[in-house]
LUMGU-598807 format. One record per atom (N, C-alpha, C): atom name; y negated, z negated, x negated; residue number from 1; residue in one letter. Coordinates in nm, 4 decimals. Layout:
# LUMGU-598807
+----+----------+----------+----------+-----+----+
| at |       c2 |       c3 |       c1 |   i | aa |
+----+----------+----------+----------+-----+----+
| CA |        Y |        Z |        X | NUM |  A |
...
+----+----------+----------+----------+-----+----+
END
This chain:
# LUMGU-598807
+----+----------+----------+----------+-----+----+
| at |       c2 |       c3 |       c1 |   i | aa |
+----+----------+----------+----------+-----+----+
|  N |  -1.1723 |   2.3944 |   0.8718 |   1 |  X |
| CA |  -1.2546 |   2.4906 |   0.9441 |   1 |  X |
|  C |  -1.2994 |   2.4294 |   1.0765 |   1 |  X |
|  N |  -1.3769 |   2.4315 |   1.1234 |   2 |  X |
| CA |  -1.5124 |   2.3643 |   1.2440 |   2 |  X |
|  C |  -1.4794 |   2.5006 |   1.3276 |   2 |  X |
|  N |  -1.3713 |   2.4960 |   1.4023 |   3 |  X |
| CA |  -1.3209 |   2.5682 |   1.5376 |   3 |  X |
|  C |  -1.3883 |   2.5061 |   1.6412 |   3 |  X |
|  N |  -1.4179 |   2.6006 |   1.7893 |   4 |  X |
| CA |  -1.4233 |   2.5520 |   1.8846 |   4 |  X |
|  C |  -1.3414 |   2.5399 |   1.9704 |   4 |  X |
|  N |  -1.2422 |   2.4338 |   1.9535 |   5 |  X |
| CA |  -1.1141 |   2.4621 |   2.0308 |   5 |  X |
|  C |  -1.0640 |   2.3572 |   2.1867 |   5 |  X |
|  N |  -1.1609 |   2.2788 |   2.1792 |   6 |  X |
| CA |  -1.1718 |   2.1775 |   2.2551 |   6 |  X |
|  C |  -1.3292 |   2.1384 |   2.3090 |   6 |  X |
|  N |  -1.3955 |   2.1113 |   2.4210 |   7 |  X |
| CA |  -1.5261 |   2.0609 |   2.4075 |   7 |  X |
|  C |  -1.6011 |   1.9675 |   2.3498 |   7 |  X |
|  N |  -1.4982 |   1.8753 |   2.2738 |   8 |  X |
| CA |  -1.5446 |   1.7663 |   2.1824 |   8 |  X |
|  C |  -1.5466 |   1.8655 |   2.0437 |   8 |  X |
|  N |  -1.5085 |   1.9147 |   2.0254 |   9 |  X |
| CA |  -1.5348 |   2.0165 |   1.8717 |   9 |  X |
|  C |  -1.6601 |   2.0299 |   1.8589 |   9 |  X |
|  N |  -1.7624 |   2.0651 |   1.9758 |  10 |  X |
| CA |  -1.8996 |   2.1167 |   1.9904 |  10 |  X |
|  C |  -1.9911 |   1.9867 |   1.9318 |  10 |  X |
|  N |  -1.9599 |   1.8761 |   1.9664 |  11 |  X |
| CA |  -2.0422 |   1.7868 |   1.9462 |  11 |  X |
|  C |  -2.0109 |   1.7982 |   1.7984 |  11 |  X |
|  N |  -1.8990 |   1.7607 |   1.7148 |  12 |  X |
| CA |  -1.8824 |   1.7762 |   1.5514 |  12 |  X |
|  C |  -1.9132 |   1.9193 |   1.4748 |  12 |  X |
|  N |  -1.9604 |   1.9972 |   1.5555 |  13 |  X |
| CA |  -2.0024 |   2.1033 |   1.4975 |  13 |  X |
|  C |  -2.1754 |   2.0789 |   1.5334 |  13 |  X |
|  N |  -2.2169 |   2.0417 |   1.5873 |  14 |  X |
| CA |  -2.4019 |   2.0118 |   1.5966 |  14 |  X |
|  C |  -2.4340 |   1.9346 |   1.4962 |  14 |  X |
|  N |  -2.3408 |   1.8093 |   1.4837 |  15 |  X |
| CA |  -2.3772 |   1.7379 |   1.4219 |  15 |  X |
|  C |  -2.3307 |   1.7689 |   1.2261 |  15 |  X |
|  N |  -2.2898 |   1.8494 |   1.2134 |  16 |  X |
| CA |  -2.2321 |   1.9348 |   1.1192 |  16 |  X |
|  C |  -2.3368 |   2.0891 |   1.0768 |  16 |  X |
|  N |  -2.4069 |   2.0823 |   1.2010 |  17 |  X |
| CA |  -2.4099 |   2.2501 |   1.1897 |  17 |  X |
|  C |  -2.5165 |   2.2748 |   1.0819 |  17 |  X |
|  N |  -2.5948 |   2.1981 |   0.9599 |  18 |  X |
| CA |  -2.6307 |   2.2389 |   0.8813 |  18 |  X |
|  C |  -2.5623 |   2.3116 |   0.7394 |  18 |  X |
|  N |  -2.4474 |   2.2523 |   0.7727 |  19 |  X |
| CA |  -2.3525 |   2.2884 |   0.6527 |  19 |  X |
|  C |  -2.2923 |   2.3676 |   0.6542 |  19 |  X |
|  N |  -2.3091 |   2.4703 |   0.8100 |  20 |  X |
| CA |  -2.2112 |   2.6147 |   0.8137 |  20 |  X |
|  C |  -2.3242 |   2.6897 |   0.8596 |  20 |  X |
|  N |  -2.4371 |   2.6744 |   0.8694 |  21 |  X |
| CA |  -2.5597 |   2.7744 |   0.8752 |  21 |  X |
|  C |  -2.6232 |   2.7837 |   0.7522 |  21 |  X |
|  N |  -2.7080 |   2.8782 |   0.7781 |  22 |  X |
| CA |  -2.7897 |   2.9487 |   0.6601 |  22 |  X |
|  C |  -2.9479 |   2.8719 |   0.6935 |  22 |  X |
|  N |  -3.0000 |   2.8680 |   0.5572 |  23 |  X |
| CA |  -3.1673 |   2.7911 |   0.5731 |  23 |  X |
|  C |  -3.2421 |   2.9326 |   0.5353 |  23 |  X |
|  N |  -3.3387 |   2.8830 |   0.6621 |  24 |  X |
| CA |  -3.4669 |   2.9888 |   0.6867 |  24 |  X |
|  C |  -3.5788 |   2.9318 |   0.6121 |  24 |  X |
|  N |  -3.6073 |   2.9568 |   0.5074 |  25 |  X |
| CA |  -3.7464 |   2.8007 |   0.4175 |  25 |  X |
|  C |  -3.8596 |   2.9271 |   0.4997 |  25 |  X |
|  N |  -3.8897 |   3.0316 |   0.5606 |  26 |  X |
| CA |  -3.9706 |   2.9986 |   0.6175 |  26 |  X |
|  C |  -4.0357 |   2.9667 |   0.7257 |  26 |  X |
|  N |  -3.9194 |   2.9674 |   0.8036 |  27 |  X |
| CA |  -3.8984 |   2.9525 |   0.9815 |  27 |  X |
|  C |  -3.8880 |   2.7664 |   0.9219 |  27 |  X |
|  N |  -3.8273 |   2.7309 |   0.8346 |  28 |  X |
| CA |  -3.7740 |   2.5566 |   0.8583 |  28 |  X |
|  C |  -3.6703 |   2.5227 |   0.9094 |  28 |  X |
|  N |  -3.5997 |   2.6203 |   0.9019 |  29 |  X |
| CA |  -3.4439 |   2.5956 |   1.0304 |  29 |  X |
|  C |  -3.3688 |   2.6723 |   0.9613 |  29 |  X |
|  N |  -3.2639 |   2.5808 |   0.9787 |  30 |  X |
| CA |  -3.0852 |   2.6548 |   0.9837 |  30 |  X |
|  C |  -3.0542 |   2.7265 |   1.1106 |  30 |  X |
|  N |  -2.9996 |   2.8257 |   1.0513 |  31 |  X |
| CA |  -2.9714 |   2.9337 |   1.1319 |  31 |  X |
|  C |  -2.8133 |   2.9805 |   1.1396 |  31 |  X |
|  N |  -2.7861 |   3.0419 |   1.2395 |  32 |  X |
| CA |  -2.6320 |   3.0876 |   1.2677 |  32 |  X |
|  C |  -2.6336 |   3.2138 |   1.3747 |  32 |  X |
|  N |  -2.5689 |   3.3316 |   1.2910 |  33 |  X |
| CA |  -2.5571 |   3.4472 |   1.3925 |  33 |  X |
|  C |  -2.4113 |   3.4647 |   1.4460 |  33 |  X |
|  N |  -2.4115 |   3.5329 |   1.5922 |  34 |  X |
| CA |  -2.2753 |   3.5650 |   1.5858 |  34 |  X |
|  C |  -2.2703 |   3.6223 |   1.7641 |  34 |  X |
|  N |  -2.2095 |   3.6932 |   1.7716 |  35 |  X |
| CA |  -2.1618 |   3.7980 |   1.8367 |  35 |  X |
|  C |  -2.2281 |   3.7578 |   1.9864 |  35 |  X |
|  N |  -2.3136 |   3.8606 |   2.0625 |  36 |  X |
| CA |  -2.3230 |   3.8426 |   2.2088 |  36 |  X |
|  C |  -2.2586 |   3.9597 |   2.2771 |  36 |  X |
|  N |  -2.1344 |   3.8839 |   2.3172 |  37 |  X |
| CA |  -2.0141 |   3.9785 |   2.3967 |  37 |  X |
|  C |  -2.0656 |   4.0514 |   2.4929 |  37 |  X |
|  N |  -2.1302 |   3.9613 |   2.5467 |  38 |  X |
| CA |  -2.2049 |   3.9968 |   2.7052 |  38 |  X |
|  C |  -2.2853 |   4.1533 |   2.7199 |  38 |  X |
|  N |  -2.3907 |   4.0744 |   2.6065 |  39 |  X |
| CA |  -2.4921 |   4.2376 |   2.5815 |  39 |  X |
|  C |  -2.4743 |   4.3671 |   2.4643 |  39 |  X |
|  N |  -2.3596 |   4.2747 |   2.4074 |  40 |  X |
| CA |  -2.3046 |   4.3581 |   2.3167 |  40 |  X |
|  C |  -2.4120 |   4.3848 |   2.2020 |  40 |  X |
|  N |  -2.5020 |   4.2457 |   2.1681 |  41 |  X |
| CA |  -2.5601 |   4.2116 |   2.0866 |  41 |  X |
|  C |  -2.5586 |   4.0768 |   1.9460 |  41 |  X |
|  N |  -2.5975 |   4.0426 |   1.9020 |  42 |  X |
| CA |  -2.6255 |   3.9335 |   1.8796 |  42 |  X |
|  C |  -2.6813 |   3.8141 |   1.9187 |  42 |  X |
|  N |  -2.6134 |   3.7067 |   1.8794 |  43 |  X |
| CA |  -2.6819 |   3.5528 |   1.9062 |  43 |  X |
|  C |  -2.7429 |   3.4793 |   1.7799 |  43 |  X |
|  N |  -2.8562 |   3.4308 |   1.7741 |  44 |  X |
| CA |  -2.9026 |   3.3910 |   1.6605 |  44 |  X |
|  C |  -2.9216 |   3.2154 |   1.6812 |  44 |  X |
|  N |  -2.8317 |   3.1308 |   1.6501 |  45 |  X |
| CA |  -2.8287 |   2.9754 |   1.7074 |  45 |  X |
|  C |  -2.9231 |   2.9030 |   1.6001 |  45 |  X |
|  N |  -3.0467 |   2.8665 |   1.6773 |  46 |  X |
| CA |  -3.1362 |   2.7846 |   1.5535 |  46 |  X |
|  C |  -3.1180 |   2.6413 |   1.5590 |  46 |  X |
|  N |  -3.1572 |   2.5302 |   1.4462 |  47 |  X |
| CA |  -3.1782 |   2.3916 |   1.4539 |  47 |  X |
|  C |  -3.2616 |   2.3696 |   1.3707 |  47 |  X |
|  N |  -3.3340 |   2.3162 |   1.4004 |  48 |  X |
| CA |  -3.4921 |   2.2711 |   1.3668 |  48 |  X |
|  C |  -3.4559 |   2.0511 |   1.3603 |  48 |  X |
|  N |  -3.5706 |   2.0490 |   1.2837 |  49 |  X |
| CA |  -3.5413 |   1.8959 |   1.2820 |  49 |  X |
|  C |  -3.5739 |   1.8176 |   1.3782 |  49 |  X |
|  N |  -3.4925 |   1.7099 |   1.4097 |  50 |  X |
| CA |  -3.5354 |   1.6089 |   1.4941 |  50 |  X |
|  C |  -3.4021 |   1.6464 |   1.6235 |  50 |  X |
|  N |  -3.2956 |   1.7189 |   1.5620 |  51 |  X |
| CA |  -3.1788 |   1.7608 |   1.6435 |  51 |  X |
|  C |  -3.2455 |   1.8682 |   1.7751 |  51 |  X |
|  N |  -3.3689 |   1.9586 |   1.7058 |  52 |  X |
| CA |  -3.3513 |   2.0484 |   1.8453 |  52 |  X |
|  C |  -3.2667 |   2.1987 |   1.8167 |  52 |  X |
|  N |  -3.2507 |   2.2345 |   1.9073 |  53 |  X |
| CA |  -3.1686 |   2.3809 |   1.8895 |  53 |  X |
|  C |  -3.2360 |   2.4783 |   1.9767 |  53 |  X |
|  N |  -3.2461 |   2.5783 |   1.9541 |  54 |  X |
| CA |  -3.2486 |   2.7145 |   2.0188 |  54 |  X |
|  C |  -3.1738 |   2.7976 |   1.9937 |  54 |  X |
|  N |  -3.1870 |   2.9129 |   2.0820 |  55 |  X |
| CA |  -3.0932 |   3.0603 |   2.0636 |  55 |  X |
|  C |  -3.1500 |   3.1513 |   2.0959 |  55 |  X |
|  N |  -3.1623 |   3.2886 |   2.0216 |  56 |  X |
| CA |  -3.2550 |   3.3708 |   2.0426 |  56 |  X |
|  C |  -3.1613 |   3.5083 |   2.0925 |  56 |  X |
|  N |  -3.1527 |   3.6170 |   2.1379 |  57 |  X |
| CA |  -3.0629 |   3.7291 |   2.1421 |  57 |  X |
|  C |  -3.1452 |   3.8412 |   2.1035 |  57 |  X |
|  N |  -3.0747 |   3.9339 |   2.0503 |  58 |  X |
| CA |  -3.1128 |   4.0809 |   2.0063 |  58 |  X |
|  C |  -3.0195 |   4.1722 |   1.9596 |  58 |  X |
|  N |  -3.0409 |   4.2605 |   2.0130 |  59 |  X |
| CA |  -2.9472 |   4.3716 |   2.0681 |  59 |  X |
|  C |  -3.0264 |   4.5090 |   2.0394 |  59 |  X |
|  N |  -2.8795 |   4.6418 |   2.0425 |  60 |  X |
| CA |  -2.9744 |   4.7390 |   2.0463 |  60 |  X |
|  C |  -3.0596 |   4.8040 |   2.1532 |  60 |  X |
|  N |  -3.0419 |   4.7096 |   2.2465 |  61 |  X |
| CA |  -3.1490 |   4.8038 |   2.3854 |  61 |  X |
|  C |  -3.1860 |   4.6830 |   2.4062 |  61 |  X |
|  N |  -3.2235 |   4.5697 |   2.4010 |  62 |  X |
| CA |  -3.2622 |   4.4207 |   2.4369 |  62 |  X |
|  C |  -3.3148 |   4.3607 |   2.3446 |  62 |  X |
|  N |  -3.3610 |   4.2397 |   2.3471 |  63 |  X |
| CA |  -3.4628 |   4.1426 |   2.2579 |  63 |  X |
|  C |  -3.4821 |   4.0299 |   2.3409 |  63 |  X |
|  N |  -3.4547 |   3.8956 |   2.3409 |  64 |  X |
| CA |  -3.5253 |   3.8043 |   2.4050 |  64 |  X |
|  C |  -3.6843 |   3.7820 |   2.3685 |  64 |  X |
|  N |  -3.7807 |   3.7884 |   2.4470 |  65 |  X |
| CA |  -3.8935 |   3.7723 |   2.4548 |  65 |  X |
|  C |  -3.9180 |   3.6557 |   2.3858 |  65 |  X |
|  N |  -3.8539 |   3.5403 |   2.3899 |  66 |  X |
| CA |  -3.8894 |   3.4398 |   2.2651 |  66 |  X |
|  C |  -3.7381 |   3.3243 |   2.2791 |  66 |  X |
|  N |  -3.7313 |   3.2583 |   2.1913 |  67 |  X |
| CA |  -3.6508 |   3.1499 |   2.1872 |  67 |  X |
|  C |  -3.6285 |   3.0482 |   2.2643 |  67 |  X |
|  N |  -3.5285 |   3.0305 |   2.3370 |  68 |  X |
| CA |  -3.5028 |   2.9663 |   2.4311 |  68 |  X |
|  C |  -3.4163 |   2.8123 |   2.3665 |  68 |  X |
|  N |  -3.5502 |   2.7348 |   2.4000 |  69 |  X |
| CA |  -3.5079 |   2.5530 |   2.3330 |  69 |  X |
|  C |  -3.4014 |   2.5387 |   2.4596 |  69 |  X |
|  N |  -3.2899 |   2.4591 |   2.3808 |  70 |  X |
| CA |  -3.2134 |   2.3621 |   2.4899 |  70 |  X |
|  C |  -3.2923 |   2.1994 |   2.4576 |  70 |  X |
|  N |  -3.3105 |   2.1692 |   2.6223 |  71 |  X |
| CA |  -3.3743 |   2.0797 |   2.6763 |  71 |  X |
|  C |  -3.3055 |   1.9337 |   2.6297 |  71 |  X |
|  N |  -3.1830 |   1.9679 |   2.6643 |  72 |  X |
| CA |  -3.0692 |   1.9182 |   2.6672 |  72 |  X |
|  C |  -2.9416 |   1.9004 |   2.6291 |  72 |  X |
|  N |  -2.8587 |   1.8176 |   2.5594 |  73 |  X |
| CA |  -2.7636 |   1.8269 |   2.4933 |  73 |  X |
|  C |  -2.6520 |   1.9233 |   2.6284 |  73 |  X |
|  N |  -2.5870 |   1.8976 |   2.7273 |  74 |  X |
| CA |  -2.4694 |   1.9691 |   2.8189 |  74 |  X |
|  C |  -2.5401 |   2.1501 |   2.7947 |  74 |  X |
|  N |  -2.6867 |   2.1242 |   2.7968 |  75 |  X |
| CA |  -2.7279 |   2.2769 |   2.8347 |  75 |  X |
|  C |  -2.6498 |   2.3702 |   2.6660 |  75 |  X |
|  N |  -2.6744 |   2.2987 |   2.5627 |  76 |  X |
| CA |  -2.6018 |   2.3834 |   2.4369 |  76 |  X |
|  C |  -2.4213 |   2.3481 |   2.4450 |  76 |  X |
|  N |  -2.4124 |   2.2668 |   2.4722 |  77 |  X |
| CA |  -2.2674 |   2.2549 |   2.4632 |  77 |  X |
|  C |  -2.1684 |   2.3424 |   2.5770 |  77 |  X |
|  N |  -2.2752 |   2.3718 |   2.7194 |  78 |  X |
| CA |  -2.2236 |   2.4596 |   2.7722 |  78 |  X |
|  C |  -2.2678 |   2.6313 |   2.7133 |  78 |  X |
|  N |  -2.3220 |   2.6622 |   2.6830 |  79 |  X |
| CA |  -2.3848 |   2.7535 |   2.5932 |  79 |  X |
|  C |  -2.2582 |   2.7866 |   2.5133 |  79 |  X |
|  N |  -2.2440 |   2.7261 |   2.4015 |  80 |  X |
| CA |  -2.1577 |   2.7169 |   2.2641 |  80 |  X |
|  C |  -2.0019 |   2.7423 |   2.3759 |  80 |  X |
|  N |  -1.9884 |   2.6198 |   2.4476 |  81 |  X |
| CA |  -1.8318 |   2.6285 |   2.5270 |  81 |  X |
|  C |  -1.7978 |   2.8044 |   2.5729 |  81 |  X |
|  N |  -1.9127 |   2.8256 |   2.6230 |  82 |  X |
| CA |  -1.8822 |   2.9929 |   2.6936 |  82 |  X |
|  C |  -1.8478 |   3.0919 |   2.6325 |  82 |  X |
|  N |  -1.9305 |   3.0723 |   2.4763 |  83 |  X |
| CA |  -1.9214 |   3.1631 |   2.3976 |  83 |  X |
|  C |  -1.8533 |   3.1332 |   2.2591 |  83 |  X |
|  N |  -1.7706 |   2.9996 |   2.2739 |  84 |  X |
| CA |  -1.7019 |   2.9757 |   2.1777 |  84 |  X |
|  C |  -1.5761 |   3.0819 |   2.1178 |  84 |  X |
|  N |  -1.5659 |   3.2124 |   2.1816 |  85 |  X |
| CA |  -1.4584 |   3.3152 |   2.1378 |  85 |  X |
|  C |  -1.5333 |   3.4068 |   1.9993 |  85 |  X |
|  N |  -1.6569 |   3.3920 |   2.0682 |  86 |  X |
| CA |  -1.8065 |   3.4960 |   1.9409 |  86 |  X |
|  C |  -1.7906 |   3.4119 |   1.8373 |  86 |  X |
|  N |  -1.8192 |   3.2902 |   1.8570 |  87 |  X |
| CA |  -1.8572 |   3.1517 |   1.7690 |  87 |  X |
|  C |  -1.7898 |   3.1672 |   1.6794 |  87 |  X |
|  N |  -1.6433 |   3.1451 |   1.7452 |  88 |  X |
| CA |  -1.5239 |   3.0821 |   1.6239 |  88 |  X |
|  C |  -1.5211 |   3.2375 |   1.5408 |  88 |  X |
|  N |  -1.5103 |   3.3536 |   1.5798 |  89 |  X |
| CA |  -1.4926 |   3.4791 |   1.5280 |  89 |  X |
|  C |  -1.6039 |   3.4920 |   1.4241 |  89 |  X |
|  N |  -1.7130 |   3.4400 |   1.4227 |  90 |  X |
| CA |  -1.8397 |   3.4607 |   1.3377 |  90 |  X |
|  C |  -1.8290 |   3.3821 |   1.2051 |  90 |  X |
|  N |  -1.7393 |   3.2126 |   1.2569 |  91 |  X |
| CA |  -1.7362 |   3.1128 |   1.1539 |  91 |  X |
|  C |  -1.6351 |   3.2085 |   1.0852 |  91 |  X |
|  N |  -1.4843 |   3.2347 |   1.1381 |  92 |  X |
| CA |  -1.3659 |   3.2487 |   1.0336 |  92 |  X |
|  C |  -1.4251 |   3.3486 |   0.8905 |  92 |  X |
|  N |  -1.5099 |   3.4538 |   0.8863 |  93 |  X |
| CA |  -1.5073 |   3.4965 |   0.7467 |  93 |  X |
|  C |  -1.5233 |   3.3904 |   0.7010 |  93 |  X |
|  N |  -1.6644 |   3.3106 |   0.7191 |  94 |  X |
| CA |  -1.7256 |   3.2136 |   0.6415 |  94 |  X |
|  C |  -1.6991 |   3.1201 |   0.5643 |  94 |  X |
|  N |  -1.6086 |   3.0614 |   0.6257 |  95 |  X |
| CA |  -1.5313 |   2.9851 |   0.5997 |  95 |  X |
|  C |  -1.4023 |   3.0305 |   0.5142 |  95 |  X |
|  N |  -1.3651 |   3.1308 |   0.5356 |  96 |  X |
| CA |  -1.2198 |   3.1495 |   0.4595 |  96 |  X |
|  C |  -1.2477 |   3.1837 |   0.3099 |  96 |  X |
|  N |  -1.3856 |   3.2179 |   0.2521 |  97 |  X |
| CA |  -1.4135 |   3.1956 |   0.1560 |  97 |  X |
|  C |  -1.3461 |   3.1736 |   0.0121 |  97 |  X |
|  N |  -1.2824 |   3.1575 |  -0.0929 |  98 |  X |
| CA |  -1.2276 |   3.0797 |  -0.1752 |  98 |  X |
|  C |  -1.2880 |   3.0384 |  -0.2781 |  98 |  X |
+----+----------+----------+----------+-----+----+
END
């Protein structure tokens, strides 16, 4: 199971993260939802080819106005680090699977 339990986990989970997301054939991207504590919404984590990522939020009184690209590799890994409690809680059904 691809926990976030350490900040090096994050990097083996990006580089992984097609194989625990879902494909959008018509967006073109793997996708990953999972819990926004904060707004007490959802997080929708995209990857598109060529290693870019975004994250979109939506909620029941909120909506991000559009998808917010990370520029930068620290900018998702701090992202993912903050909210690695939603993260890991979203992977465990998925994964436990049989």
């Amino acid at each position: 199971m691809m926990l976030i339990k350490k900040k090096t986990d994050i990097t083996f989970i990006l580089e992984n993260f097609n194989s625990l997301a879902q494909w959008d054939a018509s967006g073109e991207k793997f996708y990953f939802v999972f819990a926004d504590r904060k707004r007490g919404g959802q997080w929708t984590l995209m990857s598109y080819p060529e290693d870019r990522f975004s994250i979109h939020g939506l909620g029941q009184d909120y909506m991000d106005a559009a998808e917010y690209f990370f520029e930068e590799q620290n900018q998702i890994h701090s992202f993912l680090w903050e909210n690695r409690a939603a993260f890991n809680a979203a992977l465990k059904p998925s994964t436990m699977c049989s």
